[in-house]
C-alpha positions in Angstrom: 77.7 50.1 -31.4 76.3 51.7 -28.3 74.3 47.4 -27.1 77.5 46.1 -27.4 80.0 48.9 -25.3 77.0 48.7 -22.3 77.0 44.5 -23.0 81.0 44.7 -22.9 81.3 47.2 -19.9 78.8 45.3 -17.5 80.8 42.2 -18.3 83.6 43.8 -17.2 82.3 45.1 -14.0 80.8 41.7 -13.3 84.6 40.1 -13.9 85.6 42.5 -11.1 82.9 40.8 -9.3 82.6 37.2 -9.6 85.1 34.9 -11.3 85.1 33.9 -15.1 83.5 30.6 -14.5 80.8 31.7 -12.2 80.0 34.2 -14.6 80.2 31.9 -17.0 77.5 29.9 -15.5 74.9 32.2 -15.9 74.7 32.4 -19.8 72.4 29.4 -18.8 69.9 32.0 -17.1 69.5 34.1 -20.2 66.9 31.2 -22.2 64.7 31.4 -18.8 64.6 35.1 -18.5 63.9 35.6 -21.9 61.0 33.4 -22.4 59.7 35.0 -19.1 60.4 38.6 -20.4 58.6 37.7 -23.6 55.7 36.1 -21.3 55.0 39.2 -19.4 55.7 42.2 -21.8 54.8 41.1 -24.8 52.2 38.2 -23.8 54.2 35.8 -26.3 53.6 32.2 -25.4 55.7 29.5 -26.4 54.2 26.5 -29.0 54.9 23.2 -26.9 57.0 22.0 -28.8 59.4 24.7 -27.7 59.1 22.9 -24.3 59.5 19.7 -25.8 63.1 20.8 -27.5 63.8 22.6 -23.9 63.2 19.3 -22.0 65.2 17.5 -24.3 68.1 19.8 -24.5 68.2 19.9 -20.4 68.4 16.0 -20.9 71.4 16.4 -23.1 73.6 18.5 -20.3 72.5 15.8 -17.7 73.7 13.4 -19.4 76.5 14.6 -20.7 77.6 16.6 -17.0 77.1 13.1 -15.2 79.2 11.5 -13.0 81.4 8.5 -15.1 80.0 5.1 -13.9 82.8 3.0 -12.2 84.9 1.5 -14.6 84.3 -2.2 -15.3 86.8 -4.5 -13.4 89.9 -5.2 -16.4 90.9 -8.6 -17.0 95.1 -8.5 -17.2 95.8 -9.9 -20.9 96.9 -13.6 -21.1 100.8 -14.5 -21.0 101.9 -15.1 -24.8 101.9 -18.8 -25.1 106.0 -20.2 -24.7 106.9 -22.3 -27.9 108.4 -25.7 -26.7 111.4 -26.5 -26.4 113.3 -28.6 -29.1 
């Protein structure tokens, strides 16, 4: 009980701060800080393929945060065809 009223409060105070989705943007910074935190306190290193899945998931958010190509240039659809007059 006691993690989650300090996690809760120092959100709050950081809301007083900063707006929701600048604070929102730095969820992304806890992955980096914790594979640093593990590196120097607890001399954990991570197997490569951790780096591999890392690189691939940073891919992912490129990719998907990109700016849309221009649209290709539409072709207006033809007239229906006119039956003939009889």
């Amino acid at each position: 009980m006691f993690p989650t009223a300090i996690a809760f409060t120092t959100y709050a105070f950081a809301l007083r701060h900063m707006s929701a989705s600048a604070l929102g943007v730095t969820t992304y910074l806890v992955p980096p800080i914790t594979i640093v935190l593990g590196l120097v306190l607890l001399d954990e290193v991570p197997p490569p393929v951790a780096y591999v899945g890392g690189v691939l998931a940073l891919l992912g958010v490129g990719i998907a945060r990109r700016a849309p190509s221009k649209p290709a240039a539409t072709v207006a659809p033809a007239a229906p065809a006119q039956e003939p007059a009889v």
